[in-house]
ZABA-340630 format. One record per atom (N, C-alpha, C): residue in three letters; x, y, z. Coordinates in steps of 0.1 Angstrom, whole numbers, plus 5000, padded with zeros to 4 digits. Layout:
BEGIN
ALAXYZ ...
//
This chain:
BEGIN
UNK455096531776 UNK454196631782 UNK454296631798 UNK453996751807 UNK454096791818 UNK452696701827 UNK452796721841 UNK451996641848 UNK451996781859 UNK450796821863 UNK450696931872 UNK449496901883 UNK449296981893 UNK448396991903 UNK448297121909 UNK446897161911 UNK446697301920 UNK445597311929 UNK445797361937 UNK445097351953 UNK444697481953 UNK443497501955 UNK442597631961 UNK441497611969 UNK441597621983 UNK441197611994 UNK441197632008 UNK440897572020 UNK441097592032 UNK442797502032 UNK443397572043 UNK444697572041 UNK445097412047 UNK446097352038 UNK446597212035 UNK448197192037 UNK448297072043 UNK449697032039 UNK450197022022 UNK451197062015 UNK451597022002 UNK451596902002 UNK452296802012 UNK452096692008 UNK450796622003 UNK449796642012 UNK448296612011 UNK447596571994 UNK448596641985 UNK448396641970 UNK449696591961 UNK450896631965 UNK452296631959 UNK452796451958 UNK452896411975 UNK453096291976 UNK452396191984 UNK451396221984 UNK450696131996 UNK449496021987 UNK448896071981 UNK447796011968 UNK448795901964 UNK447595781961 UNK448195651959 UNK448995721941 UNK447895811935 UNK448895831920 UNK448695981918 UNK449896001933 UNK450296191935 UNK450996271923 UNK451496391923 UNK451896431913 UNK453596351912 UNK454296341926 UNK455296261926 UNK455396111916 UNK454596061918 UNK454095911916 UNK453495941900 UNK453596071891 UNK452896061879 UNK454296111873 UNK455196181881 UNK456796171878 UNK457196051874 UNK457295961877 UNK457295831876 UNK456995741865 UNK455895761863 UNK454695711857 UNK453095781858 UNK452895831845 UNK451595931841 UNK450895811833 UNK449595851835 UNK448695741829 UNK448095791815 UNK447795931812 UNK447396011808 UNK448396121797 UNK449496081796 UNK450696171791 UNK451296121780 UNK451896161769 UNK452096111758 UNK453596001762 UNK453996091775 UNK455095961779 UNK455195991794 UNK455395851794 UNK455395811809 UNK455695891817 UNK456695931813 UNK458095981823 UNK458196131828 UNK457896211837 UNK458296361836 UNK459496331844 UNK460596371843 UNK461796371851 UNK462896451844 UNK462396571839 UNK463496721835 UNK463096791844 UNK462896791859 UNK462596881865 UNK461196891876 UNK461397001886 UNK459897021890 UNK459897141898 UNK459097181903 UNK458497281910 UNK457097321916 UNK457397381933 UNK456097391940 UNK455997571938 UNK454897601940 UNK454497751944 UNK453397781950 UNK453597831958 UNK452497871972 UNK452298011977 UNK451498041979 UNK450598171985 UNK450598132003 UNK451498262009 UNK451398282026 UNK450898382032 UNK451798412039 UNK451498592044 UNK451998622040 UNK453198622031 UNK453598772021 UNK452898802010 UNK452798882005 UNK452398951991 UNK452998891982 UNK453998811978 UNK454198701968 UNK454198571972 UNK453798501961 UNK454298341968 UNK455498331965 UNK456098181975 UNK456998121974 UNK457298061963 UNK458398011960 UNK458797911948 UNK459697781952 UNK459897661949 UNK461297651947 UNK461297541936 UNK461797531928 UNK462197451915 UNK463697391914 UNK463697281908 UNK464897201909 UNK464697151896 UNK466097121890 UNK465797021873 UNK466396891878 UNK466196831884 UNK465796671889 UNK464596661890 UNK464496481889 UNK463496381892 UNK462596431903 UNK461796481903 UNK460796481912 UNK460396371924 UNK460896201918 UNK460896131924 UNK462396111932 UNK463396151931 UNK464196111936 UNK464496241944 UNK463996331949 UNK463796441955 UNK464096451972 UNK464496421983 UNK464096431994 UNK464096532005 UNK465096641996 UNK463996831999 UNK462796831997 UNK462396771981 UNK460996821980 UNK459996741990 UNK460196611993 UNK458996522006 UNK459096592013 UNK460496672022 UNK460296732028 UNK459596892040 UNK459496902023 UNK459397112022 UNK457197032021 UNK457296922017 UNK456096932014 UNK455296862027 UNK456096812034 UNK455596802047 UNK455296882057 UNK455597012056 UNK456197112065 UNK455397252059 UNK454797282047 UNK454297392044 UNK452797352040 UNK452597452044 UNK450597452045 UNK450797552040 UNK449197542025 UNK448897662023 UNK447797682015 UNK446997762013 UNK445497742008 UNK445097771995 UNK446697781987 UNK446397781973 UNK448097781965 UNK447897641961 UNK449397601956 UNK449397581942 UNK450397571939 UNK450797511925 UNK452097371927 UNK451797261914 UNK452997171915 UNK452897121907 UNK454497111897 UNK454597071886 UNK455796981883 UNK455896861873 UNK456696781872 UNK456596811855 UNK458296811851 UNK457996891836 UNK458796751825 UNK458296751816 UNK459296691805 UNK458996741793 UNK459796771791 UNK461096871780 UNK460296891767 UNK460096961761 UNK459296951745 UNK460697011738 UNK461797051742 UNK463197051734 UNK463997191741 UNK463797251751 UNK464597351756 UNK465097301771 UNK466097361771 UNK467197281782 UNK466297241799 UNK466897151802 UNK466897111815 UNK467197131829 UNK466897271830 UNK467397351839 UNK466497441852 UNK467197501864 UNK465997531874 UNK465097631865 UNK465697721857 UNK464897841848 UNK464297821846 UNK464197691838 UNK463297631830 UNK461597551834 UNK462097541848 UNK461097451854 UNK459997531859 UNK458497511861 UNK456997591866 UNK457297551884 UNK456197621886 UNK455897701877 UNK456497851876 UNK455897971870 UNK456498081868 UNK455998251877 UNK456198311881 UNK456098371888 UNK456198541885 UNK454898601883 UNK455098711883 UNK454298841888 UNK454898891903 UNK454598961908 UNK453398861917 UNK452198851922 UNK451198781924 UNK450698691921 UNK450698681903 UNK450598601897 UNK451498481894 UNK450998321891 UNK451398251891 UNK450998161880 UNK451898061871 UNK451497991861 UNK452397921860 UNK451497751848 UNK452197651849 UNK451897581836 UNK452097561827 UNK451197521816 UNK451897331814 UNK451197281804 UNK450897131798 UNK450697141785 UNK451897151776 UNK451697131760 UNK452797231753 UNK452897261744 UNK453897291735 UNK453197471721 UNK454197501719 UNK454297591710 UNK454697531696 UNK453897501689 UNK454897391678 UNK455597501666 UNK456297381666 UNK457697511658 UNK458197611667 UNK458597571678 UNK458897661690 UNK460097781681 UNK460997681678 UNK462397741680 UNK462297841664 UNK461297811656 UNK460997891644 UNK460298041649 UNK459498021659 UNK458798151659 UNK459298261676 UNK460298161679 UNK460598191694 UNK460898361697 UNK461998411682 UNK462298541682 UNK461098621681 UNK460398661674 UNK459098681674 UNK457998701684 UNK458498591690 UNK457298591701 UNK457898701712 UNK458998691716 UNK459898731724 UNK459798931718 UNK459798901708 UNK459699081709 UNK458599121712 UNK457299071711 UNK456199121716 UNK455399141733 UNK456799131738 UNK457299131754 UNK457999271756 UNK457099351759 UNK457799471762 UNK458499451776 UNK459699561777 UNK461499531783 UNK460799521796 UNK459499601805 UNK459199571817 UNK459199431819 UNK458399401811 UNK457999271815 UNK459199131809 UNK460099181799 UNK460599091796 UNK461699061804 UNK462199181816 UNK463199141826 UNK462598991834 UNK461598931836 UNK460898851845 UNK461598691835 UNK461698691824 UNK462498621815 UNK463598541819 UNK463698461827 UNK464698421835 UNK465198221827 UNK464498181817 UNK464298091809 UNK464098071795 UNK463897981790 UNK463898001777 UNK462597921771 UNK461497871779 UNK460497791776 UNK459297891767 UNK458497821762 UNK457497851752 UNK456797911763 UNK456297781772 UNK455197871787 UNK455797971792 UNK456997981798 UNK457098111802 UNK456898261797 UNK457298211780 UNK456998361768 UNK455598371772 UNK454398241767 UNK453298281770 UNK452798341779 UNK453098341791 UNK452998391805 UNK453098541804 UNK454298581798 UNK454798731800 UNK453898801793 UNK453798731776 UNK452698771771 UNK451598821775 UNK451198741781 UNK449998761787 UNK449598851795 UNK450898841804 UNK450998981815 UNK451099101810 UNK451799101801 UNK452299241793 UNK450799301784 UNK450099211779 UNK448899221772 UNK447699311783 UNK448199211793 UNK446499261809 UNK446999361810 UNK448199441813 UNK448299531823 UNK447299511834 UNK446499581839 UNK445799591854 UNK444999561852 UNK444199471836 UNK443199411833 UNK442799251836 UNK442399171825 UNK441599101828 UNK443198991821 UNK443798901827 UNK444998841825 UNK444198701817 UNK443498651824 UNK442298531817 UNK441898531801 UNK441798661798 UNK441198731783 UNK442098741776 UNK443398801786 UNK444998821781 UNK445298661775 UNK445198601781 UNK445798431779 UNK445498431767 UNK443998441761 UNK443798391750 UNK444098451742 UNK444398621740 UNK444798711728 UNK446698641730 UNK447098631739 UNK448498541737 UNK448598421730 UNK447498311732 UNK447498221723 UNK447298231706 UNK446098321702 UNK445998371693 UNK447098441683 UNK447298521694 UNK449098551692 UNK449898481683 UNK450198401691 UNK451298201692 UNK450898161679 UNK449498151673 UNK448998111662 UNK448998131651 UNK448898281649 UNK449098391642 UNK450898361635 UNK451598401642 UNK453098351643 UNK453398231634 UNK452798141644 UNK452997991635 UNK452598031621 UNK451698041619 UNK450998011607 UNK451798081597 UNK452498191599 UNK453198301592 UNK454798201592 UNK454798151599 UNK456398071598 UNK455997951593 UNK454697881591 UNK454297781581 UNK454697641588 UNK454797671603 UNK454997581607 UNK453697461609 UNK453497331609 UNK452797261609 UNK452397151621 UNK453097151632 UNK452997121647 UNK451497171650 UNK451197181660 UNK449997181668 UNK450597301680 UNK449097371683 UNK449497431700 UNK448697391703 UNK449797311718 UNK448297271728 UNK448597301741 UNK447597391749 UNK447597411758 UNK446797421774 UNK447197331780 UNK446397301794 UNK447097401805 UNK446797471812 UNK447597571818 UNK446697611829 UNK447297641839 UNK446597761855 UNK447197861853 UNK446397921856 UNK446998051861 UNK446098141875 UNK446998151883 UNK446298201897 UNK447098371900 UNK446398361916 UNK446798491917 UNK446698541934 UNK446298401941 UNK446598391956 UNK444798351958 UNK443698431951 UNK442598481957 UNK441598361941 UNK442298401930 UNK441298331922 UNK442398281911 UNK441698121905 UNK442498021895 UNK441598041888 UNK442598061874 UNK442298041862 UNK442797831858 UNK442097771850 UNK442897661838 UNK441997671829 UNK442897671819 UNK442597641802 UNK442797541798 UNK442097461786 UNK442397351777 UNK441997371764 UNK442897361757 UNK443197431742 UNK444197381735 UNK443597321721 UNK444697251712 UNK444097291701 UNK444997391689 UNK444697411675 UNK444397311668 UNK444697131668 UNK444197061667 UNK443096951672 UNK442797021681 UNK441596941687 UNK442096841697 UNK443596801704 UNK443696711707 UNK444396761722 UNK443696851729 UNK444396871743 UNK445296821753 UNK445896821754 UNK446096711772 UNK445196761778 UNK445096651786 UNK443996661797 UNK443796701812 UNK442596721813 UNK442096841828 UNK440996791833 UNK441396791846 UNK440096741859 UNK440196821865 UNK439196831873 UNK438996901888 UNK438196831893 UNK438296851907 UNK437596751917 UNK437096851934 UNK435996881937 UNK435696931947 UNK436096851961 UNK436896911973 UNK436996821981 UNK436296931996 UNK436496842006 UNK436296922018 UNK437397072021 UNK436197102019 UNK436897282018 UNK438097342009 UNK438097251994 UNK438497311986 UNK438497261974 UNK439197281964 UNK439097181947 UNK439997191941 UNK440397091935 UNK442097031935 UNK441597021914 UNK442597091911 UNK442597101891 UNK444097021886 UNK443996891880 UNK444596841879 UNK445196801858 UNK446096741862 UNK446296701844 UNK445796581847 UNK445896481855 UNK445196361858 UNK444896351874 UNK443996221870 UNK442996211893 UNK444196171895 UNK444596181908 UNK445596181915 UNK444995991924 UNK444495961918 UNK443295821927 UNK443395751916 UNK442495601923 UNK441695511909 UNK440495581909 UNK440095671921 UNK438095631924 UNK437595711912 UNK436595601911 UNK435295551899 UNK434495591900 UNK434595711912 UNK432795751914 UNK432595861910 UNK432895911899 UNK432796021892 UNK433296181896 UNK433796151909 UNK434196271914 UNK435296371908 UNK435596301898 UNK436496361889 UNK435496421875 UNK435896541873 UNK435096591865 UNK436196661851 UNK435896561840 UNK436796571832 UNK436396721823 UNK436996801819 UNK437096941813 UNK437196961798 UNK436196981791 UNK436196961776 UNK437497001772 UNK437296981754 UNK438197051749 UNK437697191749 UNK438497281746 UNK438097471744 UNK437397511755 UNK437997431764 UNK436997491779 UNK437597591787 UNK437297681797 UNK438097781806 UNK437797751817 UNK437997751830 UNK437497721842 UNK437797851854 UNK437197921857 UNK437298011864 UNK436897971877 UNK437598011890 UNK437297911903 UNK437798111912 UNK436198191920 UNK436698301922 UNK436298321939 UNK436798341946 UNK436098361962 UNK434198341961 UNK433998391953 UNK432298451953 UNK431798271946 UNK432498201940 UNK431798041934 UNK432798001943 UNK433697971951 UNK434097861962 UNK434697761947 UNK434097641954 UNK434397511950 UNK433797471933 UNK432397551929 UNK432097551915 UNK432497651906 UNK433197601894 UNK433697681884 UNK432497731876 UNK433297891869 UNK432497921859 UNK433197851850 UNK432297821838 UNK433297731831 UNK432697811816 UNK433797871807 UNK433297881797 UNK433997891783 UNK433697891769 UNK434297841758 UNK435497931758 UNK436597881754 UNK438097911752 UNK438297871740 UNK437897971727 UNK438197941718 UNK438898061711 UNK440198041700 UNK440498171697 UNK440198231685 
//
């Protein structure tokens, strides 16, 4: 499983979250405390919101730890609402395509968990992506389908609501291909101005979600980026949603995500 981090607030170094924390998202490349395996090292990727109307990207399928563009780009860019992801593989190739997070139009996303029976219901999923949206298709991962899904579902609507008629989707599918895996899904999704994260597993067994309020902003993690014990880590049920919008700042709405 994947190891991610996202930043919404007054504007920050990348590094400040990526590599600097005694157990950063670099350092969970490595070694994840929290992950069914240690190891994320198929890949990684930052995404950030500036002065342009889209964010930035840049993604690589190397080691996140063995990286010394990425220390660098992360020393050097400020910005007040990022994304960063270190990925390992649930069985489709190891490639930049492949790596979060994903990028469409404004929007931005990064998920943690699997489509079970991917490669059974993949065609399927993929036709329910109309051709606009399915040009953005630049990979072959389960998250990215979900993504487009999703987008193609909102049109100029509510993308959050979209998420979950996409999951439902995903489930629907499975169950028709009789596949017997699990979907589980921990995921952001932003948009420069307001973050979405979800945590959702058809079996009840999520990966895991924190968030943590800090000085002038709040950081949504798959694990604390720290040891500290003092509860400032606020662990995220199962079937939970977290909505983080200009108008709540640093406290989420938080509400049931179930499909």
């Amino acid at each position: 499983m994947c190891r991610w981090v996202v930043y919404r607030g007054r504007p920050v170094y990348l590094d400040t979250l990526v590599t600097e924390p005694s157990h950063s998202l670099v350092a969970q490349s490595l070694k994840a405390n929290e992950a069914k395996i240690e190891t994320n090292g198929d890949g990684f990727g930052v995404g950030w919101y500036g002065a342009r109307e889209e964010p930035g990207l840049f993604r690589e399928p190397f080691p996140a730890w063995n990286d010394d563009n990425l220390k660098s780009l992360c020393r050097q860019i400020v910005s007040l609402f990022f994304f960063a992801h270190v990925r390992s593989s649930t069985g489709t190739a190891v490639s930049r395509a492949n790596c979060h997070p994903f990028v469409v139009g404004r929007w931005m996303f990064m998920h943690n968990g699997q489509v079970g029976g991917y490669q059974q219901v993949r065609r399927k999923l993929e036709n329910a992506v109309p051709e606009q949206f399915y040009r953005h298709r630049s990979g072959t991962t389960d998250s990215e389908l979900l993504f487009l899904i999703a987008i193609a579902l909102a049109g100029e609507g509510d993308v959050a609501g979209a998420m979950r008629q996409a999951l439902r989707m995903a489930v629907e599918v499975m169950a028709e291909a009789g596949t017997s895996e699990p979907l589980r899904f921990t995921a952001a999704l932003g948009n420069g101005e307001t973050l979405h994260a979800f945590r959702y597993a058809s079996d009840g067994l999520a990966p895991s979600l924190y968030y943590k309020c800090t000085d002038g902003g709040v950081v949504v993690v798959s694990e604390p980026l720290d040891s500290d014990q003092s509860g400032s880590w606020v662990k995220v049920p199962q079937g939970a949603a977290l909505s983080f919008t200009p108008a709540t700042d640093c406290e989420p709405v938080i509400s049931e995500f179930a499909l």
